[in-house]
C-alpha positions, 0 to 999 in steps of 0.5 A: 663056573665055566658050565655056568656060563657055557650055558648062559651065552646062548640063554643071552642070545635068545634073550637078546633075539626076543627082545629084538623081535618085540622092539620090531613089533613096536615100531611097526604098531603104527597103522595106515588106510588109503582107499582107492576107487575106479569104475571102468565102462567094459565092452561086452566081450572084453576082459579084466586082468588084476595082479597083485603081490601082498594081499587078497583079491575077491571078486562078484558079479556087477549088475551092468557093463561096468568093471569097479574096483576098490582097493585098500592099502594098509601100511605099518610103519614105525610113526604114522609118518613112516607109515604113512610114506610106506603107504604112498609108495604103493602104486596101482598101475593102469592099462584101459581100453574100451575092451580091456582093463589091467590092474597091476599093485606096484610094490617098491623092492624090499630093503628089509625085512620090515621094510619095502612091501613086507609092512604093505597090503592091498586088498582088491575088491571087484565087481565085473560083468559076469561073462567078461573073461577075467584074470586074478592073480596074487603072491601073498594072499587068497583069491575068491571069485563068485558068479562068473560065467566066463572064462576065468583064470585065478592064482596065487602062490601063498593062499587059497582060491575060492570059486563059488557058483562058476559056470565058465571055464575055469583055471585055478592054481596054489602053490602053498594053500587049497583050492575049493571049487564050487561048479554052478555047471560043468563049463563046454571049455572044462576045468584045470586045477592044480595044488602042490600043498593042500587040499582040493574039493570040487562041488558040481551038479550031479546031472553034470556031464564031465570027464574026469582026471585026477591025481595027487602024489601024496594023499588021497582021492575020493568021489561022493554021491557021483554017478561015474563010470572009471574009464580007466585007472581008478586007484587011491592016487588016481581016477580017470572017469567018466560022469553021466557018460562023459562030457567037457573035461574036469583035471585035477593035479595034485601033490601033497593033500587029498582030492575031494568030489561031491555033488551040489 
């Protein structure tokens, strides 16, 4: 009998600790949408700073000289009301000038686990002119930006980033997630990439002028249909290469993934 219930106290426990999680699960099934819209006149050489801490920001070309955002927020709370009152603490923070927009999602401190801005995202969705020099940064979530031509910084630390048919310089970091670069040409102010967990592919043109240095700890490196020549170390863990004799410089730093280059 004493065996039988050695073995049934923690059969007990992970019981009750289930349950517990499923009783969380259903105070929180109630669901909250606010929507939050801005349109900002930017002058031609300006520039547009976005920080966020839960959730994606996805950025695309605007067709004038015109910053203009939406974002939404959602809430999970145990009521509508709870959820409701999550939502509304949930702020957006604005600094705008005539040459400069920043955006910054303000989250209240966290006094839970379900609590605070654990139950809370904001997707930011934004349109900028495309040569404005631009800056998106996240914790906990992706960033994606398409047809920019300026100088472009993008991070986060929890997902990936995303750049597709870039021509500007561009800097792009994760922590835990990929990077998948996408170049519409090899930028005059070049390219730095920087991964710890994941992997990292670069497209660009095959008549691209660039040179080239990669490294990954852990993991692999490879070039496909590339005209390159190694200048230096070339090796299963690092490259250091010159394409079509050489040009603005494309480095990569990796940890723990592998290092994919391939043409348009």
């Amino acid at each position: 009998m004493r065996g039988i219930r050695t073995l049934m106290v923690p059969l007990l426990a992970a019981m009750v600790a289930s349950a517990g999680c499923d009783l969380i699960t259903a105070n929180l099934r109630a669901e909250q949408t606010a929507q939050w819209q801005k349109s900002y006149p930017i002058a031609a050489h300006g520039s547009v700073d976005i920080e966020n801490v839960n959730g994606k920001i996805d950025v695309e070309p605007s067709s004038g000289a015109t910053i203009e955002v939406t974002a939404v927020k959602k809430a999970r709370g145990a009521s509508d009301e709870a959820a409701k009152a999550a939502l509304d603490r949930v702020t957006i923070a604005e600094d705008v000038a005539g040459d400069h927009v920043k955006l910054e999602a303000k989250f209240p401190k966290s006094e839970g686990m379900f609590s605070g801005s654990g139950n809370v995202t904001v997707e930011f969705h934004v349109k900028v002119p495309a040569g404005l020099t631009a800056k998106f940064a996240t914790v906990n979530g992706g960033v994606e930006v398409r047809g920019l031509s300026g100088h472009v910084s993008a991070e986060t630390t929890n997902g990936g980033v995303t750049a597709r048919d870039v021509s500007g310089q561009l800097e792009a970091s994760t922590t835990n997630g990929g990077l998948e670069i996408d170049l519409a040409k090899m930028p005059e102010g070049g390219v730095k990439l920087d991964c710890t967990n994941g992997g990292i592919s670069v497209r660009l043109p095959r008549d691209a002028k660039a040179t080239i240095s990669a490294s990954i700890t852990n993991g692999g490196i490879s070039t496909v249909d590339l005209p390159i020549d190694a200048s230096g170390e070339n090796s299963r863990r690092k490259l250091e290469a010159k394409m079509n004799g050489g040009g603005p410089r494309l480095e990569i730093d990796g940890t723990n993934g592998g290092i994919k280059l391939t043409s348009r």
